[in-house]
N, C-alpha and C positions, 0 to 999 in steps of 0.2 A: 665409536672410537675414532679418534683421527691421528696417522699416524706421521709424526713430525720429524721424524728421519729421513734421511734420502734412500731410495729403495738400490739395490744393487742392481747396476744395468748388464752387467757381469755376469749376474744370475740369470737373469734374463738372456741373453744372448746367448750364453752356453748353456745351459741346461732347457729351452725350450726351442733347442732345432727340431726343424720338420715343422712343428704345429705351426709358430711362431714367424719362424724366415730358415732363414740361412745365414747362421752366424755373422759374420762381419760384412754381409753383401745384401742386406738388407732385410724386413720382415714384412709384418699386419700387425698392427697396433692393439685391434681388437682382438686379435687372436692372444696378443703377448696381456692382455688386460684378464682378459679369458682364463688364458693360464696362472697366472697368478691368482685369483678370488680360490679357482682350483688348486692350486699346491702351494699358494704362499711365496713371497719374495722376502729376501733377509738383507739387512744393514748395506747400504755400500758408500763411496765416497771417491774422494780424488786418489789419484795415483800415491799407493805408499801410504796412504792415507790409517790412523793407528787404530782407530776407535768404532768400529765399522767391521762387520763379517766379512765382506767381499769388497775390500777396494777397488777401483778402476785399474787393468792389470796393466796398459801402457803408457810407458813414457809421455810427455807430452814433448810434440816436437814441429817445427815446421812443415806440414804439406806440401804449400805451393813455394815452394823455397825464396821467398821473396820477404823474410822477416827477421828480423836479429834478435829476439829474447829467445827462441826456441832454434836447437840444434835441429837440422835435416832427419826427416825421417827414414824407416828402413827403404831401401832402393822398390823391395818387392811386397812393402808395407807388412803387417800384421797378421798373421793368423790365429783365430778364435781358438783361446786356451779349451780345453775339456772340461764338461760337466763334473765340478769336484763338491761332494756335497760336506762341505767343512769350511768353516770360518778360519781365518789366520791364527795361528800358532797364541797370540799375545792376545788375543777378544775373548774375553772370559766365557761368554756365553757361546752354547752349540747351536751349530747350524739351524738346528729342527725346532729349537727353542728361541730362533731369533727369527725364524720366519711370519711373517705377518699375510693373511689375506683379505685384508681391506687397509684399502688406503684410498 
């Protein structure tokens, strides 16, 4: 099976701390690959994004403040939402039912 969705990096990020990395301060790839064959990763996408379990959860915004399509990001940047094992309110299918472990 090959799976032609974009996998949620969202999922990933929060729900495999410890094994993985460290939420938003970085990981091991092979570990976050590892974890997912193991427990499955589900739907994700751009921010706000409708059709998708786990869209991308922040804003997009300029980093290095030197750009005009994207507004300044937070001063003390982002911290890594909590492991929420449920898809958005509007994505018809559940979380455990949209997770995939091969990709």
């Amino acid at each position: 099976m090959t799976l032609k969705e974009h996998i949620s990096d969202t999922d990933i990020l929060t729900c495999c701390v410890g094994k993985c990395g460290n939420g938003c301060k970085g990981g091991d790839v092979k570990e976050a690959f590892d974890w997912i064959i193991e427990h499955g990763v589900c739907t994700g996408g751009r921010y706000k994004e409708k059709n998708v379990c786990k869209p991308y959860p922040f804003y997009p915004c300029n980093l290095h403040g030197n750009g005009t399509y994207y507004g300044p990001c937070p001063e003390d940047g982002f911290s890594a939402p909590k492991c929420r094992k449920t898809c958005q309110l509007t994505y018809p299918v559940t979380y455990e039912n949209d997770k995939q472990k091969e990709i």
